[in-house]
Backbone as JSON Lines, residues from 0, in Angstrom:
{"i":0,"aa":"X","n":[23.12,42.2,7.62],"ca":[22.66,43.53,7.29],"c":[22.44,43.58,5.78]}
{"i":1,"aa":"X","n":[21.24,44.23,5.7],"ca":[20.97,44.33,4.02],"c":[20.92,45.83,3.75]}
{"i":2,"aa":"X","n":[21.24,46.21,2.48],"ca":[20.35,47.73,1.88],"c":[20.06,47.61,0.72]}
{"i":3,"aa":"X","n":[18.48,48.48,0.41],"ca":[18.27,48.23,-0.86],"c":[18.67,49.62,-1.49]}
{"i":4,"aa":"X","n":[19.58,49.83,-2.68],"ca":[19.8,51.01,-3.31],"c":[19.02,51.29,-4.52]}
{"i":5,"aa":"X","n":[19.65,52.51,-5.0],"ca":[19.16,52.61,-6.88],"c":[20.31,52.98,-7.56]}
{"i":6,"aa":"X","n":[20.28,52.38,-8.64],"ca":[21.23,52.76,-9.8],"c":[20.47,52.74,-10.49]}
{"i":7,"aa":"X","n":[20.78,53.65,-11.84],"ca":[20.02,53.4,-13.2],"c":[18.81,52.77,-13.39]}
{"i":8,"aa":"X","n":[18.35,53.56,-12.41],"ca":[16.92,53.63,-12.29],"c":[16.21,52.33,-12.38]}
{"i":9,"aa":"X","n":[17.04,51.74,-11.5],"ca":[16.24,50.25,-10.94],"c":[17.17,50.12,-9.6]}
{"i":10,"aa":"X","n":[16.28,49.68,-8.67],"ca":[16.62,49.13,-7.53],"c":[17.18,47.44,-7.13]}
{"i":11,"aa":"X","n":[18.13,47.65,-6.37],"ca":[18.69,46.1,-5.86],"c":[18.79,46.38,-4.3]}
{"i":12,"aa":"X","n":[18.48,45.15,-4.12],"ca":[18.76,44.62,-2.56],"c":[20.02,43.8,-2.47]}
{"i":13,"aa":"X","n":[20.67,44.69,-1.57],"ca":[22.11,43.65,-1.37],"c":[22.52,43.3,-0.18]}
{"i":14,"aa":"X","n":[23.45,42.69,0.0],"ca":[23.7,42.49,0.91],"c":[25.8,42.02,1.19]}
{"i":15,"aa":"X","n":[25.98,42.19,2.36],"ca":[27.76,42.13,1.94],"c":[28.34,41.01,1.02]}
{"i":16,"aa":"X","n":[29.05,40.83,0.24],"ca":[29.81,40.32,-0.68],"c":[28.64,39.49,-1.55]}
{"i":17,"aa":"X","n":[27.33,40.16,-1.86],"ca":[26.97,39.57,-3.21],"c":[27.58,40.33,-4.49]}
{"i":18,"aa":"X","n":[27.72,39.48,-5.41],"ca":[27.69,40.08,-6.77],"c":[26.35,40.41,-8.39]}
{"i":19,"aa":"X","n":[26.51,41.44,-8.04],"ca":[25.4,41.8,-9.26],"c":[25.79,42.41,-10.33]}
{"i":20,"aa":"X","n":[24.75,42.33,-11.44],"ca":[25.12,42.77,-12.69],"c":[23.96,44.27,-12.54]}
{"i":21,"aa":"X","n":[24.87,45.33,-12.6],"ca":[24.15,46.69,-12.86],"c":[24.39,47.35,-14.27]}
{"i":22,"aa":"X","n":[23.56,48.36,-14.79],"ca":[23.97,49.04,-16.1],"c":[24.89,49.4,-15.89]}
{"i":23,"aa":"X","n":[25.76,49.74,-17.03],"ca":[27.34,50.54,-17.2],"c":[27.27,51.7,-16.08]}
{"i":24,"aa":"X","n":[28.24,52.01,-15.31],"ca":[28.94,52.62,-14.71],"c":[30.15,53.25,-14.58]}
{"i":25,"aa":"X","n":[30.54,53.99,-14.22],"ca":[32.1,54.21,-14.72],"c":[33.08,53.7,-13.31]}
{"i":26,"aa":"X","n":[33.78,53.59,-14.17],"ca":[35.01,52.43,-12.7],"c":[35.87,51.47,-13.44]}
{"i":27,"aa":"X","n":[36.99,51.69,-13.13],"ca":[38.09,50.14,-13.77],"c":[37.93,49.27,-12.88]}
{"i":28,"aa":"X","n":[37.99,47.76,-13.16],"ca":[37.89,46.66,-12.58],"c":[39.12,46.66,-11.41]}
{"i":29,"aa":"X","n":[38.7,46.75,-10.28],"ca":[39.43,46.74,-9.04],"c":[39.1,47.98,-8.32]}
{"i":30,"aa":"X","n":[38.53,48.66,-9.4],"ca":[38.16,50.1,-8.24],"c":[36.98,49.86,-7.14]}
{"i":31,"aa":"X","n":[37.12,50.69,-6.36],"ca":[35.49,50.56,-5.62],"c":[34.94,52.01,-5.67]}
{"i":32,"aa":"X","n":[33.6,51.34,-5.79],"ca":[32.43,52.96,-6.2],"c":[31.65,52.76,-5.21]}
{"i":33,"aa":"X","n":[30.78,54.02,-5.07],"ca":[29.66,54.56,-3.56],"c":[28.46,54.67,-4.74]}
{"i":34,"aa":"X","n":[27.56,54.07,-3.99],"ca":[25.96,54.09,-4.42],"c":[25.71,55.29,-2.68]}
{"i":35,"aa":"X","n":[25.0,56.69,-2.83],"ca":[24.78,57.19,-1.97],"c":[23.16,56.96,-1.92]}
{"i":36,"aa":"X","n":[22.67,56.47,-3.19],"ca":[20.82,56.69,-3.27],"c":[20.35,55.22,-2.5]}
{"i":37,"aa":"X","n":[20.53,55.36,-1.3],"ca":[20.47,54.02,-0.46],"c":[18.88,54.43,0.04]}
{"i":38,"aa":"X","n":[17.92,53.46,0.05],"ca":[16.51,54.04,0.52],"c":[16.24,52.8,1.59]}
{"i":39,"aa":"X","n":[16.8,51.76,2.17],"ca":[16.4,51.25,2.7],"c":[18.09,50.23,3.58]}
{"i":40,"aa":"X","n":[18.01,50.68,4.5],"ca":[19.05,49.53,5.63],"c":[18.04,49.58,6.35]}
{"i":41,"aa":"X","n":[18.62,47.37,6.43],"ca":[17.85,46.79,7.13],"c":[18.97,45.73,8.05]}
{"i":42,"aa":"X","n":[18.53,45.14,9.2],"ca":[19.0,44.16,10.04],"c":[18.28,44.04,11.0]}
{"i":43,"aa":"X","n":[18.82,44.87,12.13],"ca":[18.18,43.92,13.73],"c":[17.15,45.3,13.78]}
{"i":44,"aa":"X","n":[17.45,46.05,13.04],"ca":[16.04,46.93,13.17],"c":[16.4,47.94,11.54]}
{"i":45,"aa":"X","n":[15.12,48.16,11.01],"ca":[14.98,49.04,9.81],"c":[14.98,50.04,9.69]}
{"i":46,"aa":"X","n":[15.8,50.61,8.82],"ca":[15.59,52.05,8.75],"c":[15.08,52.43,7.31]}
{"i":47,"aa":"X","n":[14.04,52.96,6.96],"ca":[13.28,53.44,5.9],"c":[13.43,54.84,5.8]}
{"i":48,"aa":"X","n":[14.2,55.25,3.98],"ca":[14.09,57.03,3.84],"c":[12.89,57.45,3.59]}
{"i":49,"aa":"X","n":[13.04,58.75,3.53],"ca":[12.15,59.45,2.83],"c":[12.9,60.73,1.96]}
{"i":50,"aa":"X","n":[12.95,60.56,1.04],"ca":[13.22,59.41,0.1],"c":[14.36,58.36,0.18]}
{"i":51,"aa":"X","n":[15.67,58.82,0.76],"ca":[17.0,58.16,0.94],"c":[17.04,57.92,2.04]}
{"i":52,"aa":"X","n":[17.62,57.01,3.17],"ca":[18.68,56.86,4.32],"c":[19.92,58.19,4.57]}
{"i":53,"aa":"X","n":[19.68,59.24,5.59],"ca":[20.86,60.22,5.24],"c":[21.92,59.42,6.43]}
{"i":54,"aa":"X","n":[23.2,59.93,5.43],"ca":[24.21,58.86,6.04],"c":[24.79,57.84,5.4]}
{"i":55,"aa":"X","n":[24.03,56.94,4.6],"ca":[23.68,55.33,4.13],"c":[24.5,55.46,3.28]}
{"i":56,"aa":"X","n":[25.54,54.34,2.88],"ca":[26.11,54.23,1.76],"c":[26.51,52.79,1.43]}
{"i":57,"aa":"X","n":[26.36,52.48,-0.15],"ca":[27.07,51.03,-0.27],"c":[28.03,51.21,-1.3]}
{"i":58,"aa":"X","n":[29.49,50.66,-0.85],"ca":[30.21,49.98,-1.14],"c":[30.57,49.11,-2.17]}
{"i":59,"aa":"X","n":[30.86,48.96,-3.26],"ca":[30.84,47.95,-4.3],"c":[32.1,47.85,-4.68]}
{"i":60,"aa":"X","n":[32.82,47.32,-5.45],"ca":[34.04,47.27,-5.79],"c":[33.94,46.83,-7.6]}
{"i":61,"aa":"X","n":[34.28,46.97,-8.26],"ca":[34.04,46.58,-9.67],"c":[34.52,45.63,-10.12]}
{"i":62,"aa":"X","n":[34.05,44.38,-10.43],"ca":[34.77,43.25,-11.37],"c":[35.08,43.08,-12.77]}
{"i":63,"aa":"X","n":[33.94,43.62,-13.23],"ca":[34.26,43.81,-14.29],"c":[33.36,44.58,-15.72]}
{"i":64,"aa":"X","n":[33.84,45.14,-16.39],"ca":[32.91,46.08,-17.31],"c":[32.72,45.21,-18.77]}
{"i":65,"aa":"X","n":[31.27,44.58,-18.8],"ca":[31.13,43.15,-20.09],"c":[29.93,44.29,-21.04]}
{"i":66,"aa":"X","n":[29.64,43.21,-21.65],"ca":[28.27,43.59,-22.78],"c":[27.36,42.44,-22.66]}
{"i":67,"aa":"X","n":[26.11,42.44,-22.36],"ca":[25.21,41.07,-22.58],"c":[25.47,40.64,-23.64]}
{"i":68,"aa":"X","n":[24.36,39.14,-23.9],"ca":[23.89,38.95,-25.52],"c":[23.26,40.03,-26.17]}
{"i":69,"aa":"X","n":[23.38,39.9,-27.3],"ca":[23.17,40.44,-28.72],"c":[21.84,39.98,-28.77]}
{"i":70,"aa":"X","n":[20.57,41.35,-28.78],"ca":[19.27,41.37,-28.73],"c":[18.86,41.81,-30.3]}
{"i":71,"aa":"X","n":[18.37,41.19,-30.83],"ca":[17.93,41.5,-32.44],"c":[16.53,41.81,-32.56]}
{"i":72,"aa":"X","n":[16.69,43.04,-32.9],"ca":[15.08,43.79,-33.18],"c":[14.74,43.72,-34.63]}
{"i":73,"aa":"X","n":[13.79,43.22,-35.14],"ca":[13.85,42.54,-36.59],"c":[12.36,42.8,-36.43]}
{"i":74,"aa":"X","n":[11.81,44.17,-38.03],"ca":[10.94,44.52,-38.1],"c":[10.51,44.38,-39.69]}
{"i":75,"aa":"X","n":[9.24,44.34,-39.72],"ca":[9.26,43.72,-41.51],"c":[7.49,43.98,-41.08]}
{"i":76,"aa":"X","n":[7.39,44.83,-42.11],"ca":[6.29,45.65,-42.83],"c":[5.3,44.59,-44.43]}
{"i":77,"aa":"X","n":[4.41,43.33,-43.78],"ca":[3.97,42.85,-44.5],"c":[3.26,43.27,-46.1]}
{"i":78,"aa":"X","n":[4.01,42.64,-46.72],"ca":[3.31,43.24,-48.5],"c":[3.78,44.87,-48.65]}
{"i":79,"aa":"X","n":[5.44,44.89,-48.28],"ca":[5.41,46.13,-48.54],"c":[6.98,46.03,-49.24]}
{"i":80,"aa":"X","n":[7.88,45.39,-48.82],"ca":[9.0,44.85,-49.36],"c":[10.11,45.79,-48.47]}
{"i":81,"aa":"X","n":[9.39,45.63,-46.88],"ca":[10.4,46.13,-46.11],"c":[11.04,45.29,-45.09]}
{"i":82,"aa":"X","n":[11.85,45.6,-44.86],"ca":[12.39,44.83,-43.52],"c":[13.25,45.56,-42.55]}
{"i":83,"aa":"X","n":[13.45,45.44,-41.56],"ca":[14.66,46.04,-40.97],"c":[15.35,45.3,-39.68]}
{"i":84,"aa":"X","n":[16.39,45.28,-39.54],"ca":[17.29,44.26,-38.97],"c":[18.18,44.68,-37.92]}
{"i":85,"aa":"X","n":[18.03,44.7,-36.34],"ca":[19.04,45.71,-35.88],"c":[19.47,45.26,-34.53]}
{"i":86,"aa":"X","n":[20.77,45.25,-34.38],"ca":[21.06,44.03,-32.97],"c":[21.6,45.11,-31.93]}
{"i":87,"aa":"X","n":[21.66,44.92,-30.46],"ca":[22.13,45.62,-29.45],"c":[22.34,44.54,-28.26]}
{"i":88,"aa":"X","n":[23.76,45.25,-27.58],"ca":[24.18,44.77,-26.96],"c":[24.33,45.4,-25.96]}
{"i":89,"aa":"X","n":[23.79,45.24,-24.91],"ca":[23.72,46.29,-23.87],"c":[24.77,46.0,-22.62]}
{"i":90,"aa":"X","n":[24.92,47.35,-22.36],"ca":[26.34,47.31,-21.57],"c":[26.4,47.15,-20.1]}
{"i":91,"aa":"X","n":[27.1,46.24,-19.06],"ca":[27.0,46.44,-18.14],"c":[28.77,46.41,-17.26]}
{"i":92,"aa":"X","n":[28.08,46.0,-15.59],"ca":[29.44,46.36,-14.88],"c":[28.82,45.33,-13.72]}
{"i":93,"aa":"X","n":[29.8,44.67,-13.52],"ca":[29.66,43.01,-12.71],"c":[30.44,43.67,-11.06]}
{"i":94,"aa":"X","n":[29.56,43.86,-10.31],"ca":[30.08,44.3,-9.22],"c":[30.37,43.44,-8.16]}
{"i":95,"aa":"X","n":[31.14,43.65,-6.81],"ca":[30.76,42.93,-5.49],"c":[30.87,43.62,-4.4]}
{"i":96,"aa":"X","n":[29.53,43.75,-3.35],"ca":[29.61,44.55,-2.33],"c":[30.32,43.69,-1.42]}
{"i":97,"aa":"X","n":[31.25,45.01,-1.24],"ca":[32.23,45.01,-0.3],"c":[31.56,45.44,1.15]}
{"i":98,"aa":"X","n":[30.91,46.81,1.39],"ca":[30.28,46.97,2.91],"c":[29.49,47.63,2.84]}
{"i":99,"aa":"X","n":[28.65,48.05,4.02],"ca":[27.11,48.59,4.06],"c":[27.03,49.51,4.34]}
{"i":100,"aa":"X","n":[27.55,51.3,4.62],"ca":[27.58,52.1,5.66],"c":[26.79,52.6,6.41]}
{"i":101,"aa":"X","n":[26.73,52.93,7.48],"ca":[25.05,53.95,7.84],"c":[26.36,55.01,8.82]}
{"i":102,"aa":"X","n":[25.69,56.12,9.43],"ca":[26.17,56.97,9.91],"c":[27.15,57.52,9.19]}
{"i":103,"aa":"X","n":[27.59,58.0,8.03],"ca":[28.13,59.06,7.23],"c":[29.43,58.67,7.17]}
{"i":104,"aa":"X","n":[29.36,57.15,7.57],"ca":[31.14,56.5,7.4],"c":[31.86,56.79,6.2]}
{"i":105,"aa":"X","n":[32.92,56.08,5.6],"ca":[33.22,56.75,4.34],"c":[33.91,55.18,4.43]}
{"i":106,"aa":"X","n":[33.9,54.59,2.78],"ca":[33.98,53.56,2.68],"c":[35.2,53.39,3.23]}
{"i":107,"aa":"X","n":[36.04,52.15,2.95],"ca":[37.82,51.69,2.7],"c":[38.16,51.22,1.26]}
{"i":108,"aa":"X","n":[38.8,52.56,0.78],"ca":[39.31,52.55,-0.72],"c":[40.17,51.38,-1.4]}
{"i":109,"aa":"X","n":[40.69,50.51,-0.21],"ca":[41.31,49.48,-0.6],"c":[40.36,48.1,-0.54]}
{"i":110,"aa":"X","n":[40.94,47.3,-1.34],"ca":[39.9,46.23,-1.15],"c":[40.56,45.13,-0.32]}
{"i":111,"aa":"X","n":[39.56,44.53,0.64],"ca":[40.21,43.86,1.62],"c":[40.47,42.09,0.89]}
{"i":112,"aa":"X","n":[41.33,41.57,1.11],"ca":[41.19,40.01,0.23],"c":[40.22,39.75,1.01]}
{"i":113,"aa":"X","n":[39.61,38.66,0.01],"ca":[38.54,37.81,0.25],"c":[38.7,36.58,0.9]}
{"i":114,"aa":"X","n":[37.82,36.14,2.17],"ca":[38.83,35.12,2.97],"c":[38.26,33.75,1.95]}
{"i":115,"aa":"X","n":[39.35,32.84,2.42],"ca":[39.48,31.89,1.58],"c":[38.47,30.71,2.16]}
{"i":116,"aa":"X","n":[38.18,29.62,1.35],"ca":[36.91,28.88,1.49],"c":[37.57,27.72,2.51]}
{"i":117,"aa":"X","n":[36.97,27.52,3.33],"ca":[37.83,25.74,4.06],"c":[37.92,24.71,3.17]}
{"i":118,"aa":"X","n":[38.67,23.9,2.92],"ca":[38.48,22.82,2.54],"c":[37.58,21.59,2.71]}
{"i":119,"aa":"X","n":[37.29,20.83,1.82],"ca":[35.95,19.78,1.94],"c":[36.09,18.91,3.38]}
{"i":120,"aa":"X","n":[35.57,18.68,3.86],"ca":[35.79,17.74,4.99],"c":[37.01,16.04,4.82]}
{"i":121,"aa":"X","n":[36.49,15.83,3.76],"ca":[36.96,14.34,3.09],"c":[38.48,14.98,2.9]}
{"i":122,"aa":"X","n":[38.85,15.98,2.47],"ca":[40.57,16.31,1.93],"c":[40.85,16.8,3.51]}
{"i":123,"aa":"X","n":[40.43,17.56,4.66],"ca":[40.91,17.51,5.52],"c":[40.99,16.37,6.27]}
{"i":124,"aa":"X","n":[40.2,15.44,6.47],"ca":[40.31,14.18,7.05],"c":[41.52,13.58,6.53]}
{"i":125,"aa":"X","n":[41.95,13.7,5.18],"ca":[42.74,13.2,4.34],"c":[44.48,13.53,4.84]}
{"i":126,"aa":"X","n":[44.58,14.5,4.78],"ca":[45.64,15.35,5.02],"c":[45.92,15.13,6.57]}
{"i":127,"aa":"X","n":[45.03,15.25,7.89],"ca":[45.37,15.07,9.14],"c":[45.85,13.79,8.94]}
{"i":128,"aa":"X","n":[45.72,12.53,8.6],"ca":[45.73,11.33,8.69],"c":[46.98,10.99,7.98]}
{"i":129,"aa":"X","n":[47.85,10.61,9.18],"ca":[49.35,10.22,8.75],"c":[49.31,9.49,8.24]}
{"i":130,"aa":"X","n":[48.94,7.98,8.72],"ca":[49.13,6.86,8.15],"c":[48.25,6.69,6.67]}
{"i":131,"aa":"X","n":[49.18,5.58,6.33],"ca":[48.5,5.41,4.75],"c":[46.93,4.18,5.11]}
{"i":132,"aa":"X","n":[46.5,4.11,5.88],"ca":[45.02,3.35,6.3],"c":[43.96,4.79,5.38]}
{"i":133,"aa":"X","n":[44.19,5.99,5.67],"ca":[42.94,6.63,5.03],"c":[43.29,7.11,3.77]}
{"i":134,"aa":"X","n":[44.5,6.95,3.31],"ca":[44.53,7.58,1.82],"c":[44.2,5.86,1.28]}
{"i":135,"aa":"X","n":[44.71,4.81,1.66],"ca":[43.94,3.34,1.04],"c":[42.78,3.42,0.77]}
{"i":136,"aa":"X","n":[41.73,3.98,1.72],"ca":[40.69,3.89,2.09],"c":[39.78,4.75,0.77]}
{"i":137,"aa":"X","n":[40.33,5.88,0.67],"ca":[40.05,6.81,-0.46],"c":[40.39,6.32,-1.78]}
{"i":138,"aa":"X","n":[41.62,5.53,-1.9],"ca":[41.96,4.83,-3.13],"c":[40.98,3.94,-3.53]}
{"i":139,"aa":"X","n":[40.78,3.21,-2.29],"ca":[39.42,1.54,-2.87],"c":[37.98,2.72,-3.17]}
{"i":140,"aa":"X","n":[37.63,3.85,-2.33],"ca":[36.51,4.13,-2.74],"c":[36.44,4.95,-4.2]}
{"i":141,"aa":"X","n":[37.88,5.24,-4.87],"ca":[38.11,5.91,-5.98],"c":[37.78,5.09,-7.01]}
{"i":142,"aa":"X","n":[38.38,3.83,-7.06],"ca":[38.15,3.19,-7.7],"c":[36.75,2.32,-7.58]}
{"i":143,"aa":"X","n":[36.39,1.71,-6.4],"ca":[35.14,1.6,-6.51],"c":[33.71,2.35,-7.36]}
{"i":144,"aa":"X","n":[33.96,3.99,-7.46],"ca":[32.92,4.77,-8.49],"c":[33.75,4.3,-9.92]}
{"i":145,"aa":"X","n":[32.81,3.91,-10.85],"ca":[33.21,3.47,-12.25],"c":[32.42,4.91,-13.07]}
{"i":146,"aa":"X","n":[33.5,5.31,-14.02],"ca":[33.26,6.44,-15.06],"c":[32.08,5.66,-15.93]}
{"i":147,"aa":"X","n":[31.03,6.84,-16.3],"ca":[30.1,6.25,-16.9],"c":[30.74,5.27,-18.32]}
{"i":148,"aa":"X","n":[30.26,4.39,-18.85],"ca":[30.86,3.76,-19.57],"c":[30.32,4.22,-21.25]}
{"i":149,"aa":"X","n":[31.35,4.26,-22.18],"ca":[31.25,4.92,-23.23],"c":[30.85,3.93,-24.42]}
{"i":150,"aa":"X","n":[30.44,4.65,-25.05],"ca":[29.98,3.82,-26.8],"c":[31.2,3.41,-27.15]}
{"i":151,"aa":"X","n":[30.76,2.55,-27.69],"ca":[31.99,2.05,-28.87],"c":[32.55,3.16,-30.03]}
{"i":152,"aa":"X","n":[33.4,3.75,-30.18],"ca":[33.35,4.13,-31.4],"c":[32.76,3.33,-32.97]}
{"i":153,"aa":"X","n":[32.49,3.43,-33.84],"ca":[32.12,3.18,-35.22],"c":[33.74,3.47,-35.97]}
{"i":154,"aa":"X","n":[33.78,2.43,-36.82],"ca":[35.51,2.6,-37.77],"c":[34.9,2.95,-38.69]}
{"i":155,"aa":"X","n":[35.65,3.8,-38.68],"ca":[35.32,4.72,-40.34],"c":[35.46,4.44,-41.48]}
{"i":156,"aa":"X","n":[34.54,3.87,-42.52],"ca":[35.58,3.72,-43.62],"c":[34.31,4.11,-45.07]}
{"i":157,"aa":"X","n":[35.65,4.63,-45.62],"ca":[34.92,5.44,-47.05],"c":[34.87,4.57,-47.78]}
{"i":158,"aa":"X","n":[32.98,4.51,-49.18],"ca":[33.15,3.83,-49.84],"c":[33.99,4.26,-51.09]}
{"i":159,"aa":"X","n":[34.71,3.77,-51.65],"ca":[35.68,3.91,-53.01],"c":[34.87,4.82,-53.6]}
{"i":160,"aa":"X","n":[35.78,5.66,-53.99],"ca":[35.84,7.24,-54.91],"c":[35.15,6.18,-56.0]}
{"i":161,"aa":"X","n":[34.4,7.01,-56.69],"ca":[33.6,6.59,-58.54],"c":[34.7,7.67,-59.18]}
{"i":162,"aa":"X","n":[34.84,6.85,-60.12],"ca":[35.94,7.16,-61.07],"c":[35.14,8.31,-61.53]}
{"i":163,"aa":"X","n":[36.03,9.37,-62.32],"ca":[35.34,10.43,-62.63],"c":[35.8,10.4,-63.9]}
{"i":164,"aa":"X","n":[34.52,11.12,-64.89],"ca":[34.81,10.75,-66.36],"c":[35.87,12.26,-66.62]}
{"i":165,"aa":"X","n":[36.85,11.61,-67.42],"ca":[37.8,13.02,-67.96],"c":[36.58,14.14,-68.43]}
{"i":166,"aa":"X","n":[37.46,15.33,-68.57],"ca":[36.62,16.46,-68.65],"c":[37.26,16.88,-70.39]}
{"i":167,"aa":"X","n":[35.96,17.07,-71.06],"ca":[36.38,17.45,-72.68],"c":[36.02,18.69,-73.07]}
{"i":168,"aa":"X","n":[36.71,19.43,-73.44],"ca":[36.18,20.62,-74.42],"c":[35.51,20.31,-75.26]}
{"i":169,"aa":"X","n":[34.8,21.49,-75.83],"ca":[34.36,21.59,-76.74],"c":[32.41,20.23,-77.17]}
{"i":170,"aa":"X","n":[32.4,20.3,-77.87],"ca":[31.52,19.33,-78.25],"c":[31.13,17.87,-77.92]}
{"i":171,"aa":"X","n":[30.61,16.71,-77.29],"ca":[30.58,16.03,-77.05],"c":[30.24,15.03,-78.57]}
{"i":172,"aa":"X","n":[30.51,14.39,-78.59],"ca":[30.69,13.16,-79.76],"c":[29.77,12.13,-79.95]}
């Protein structure tokens, strides 16, 4: 299931547990906020507003409240002896949708944990396998990959300080 909403006057298409970067918002990191300006849920069939979805709501939860890079607007007025120099950092809020609503649900204020990833196939093979035949097996192929191989370092060495002539007041001779 997807919906596309609006915030700050740009639209995103989301969908459950992506994360996006929207303009500043208000929310502490762990809260969850309602986007109600939902104009489009979609899945096994679409529903299109006019203007909004009534009902529709998404879900987000807040990760975190950052600032982009530092944008430098640098203006200079040829043959005039002007310049002007001026940086901005524009503010945002790193979200992750949590759920999609339609029918006038009302979110869940708590956030549910996030289920955890399976492990690689190779570490579960690893782990079922009592005997030491497949951790060997993983050892020869560990060592078999060789780390790319590195430069030599260069030895450092300084040529001898030049004597420095004493320092004299006054008049030279």
């Amino acid at each position: 299931m997807f919906a596309v909403f609006r915030t700050g006057g740009k639209q995103y298409r989301v969908a459950a547990e992506d994360v996006l970067k929207v303009d500043k918002i208000k929310g502490e990191p762990g809260e969850v906020v309602e986007f109600g300006e939902v104009l489009i849920v979609g899945g096994d069939n679409v529903t299109l507003g006019a203007p909004t979805v009534a009902g529709a709501m998404v879900a987000a939860q807040v990760l975190e409240q950052g600032r982009g890079a530092k944008i430098i607007a640098f203006k200079k007025r040829r043959r005039k002896n002007s310049r002007r120099k001026i940086g901005h950092r524009q503010e945002f809020t790193l979200l992750r949708i949590t759920e999609i609503l339609t029918d006038g649900n009302k979110p869940n204020k708590t956030v549910q944990p996030r289920p955890k990833r399976a492990p690689a196939p190779a570490a579960v093979a690893a782990a079922a396998a009592s005997d030491g035949t497949a951790q060997a097996s993983q050892a020869a192929a560990a060592k078999s990959r060789k780390a790319p191989a590195k430069k030599p370092a260069k030895p450092k060495s300084k040529a001898p300080a030049k004597a420095k002539k004493p320092a004299t007041k006054g008049k030279k001779k």
